[in-house]
C-alpha positions in Angstrom: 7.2 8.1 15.9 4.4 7.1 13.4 2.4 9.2 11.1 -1.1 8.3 9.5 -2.2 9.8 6.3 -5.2 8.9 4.3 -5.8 9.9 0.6 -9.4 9.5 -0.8 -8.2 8.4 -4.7 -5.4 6.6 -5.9 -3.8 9.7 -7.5 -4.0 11.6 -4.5 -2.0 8.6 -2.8 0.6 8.6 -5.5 1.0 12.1 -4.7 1.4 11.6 -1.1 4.3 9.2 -1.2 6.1 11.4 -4.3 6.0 14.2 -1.5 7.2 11.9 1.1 10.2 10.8 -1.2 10.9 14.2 -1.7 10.8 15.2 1.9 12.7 11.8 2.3 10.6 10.6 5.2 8.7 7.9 3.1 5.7 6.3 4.5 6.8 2.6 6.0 3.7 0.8 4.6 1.0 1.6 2.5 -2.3 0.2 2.5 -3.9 0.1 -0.6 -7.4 0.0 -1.5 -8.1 -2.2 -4.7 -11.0 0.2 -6.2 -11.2 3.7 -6.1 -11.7 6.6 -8.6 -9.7 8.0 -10.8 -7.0 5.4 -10.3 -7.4 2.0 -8.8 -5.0 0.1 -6.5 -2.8 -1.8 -8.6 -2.0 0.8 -10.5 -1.2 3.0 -8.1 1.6 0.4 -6.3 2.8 0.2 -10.3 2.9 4.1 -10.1 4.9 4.2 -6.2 7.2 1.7 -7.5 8.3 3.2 -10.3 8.7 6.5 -8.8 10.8 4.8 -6.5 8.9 4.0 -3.4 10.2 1.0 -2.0 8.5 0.8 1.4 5.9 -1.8 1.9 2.6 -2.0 0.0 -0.3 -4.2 1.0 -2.9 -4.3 -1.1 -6.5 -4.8 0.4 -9.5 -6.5 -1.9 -13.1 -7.7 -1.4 -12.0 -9.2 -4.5 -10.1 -12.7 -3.7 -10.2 -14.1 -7.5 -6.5 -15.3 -7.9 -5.9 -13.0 -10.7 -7.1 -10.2 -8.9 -4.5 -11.1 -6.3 -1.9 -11.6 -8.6 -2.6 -8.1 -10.4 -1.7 -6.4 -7.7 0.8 -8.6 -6.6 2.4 -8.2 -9.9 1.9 -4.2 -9.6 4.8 -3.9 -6.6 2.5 -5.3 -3.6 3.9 -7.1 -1.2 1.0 -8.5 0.4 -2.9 -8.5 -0.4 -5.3 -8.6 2.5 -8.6 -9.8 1.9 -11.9 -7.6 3.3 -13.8 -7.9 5.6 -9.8 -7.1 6.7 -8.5 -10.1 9.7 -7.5 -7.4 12.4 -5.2 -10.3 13.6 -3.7 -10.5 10.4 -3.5 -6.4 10.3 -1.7 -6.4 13.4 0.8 -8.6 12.3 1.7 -6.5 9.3 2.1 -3.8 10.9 4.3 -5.2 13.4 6.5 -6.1 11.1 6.7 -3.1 9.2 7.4 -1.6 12.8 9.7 -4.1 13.2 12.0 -3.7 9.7 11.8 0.7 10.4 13.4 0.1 13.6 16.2 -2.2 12.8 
């Protein structure tokens, strides 16, 4: 079974997958927005990863410079996905996200 949450901050995301540790049921894959208030997307992954997160993050950008994908590359994602977001590509994440819970 799969559960959906969505947090409208960065903070408040942080916060959701502490709780989750806690509860140890941690979220399989985050999908993390690049701008938001109060705490943007790379450092949020920084944040999940050091409090010990180790699921999957995937960061998702309208902003495709190189260094804006390596920021949050080099902030614990494992992935960036571009916006307008590939649904293709989407699907295929989360398939193998599916794929590596079930094993």
């Amino acid at each position: 079974m799969f559960f959906i949450d969505q947090c409208d901050d960065g903070t408040s995301a942080c916060e959701s997958v502490a709780r989750s540790l806690e509860l140890r049921c941690p979220y399989d894959l985050v999908l993390m927005d690049n701008i938001m208030m109060h705490m943007n997307g790379p450092e949020a992954a920084e944040k999940m990863r050091r409090g010990g997160y180790r699921g999957h993050i995937a960061g998702v950008t309208g902003n495709v410079m190189a260094k804006d994908l390596r920021q949050f590359m080099e902030s614990g994602a494992d992935c960036v996905l571009a916006k307008p977001l590939d649904i293709d590509r989407l699907r295929e994440l989360v398939s193998h996200v599916v794929e590596l819970a079930t094993v």
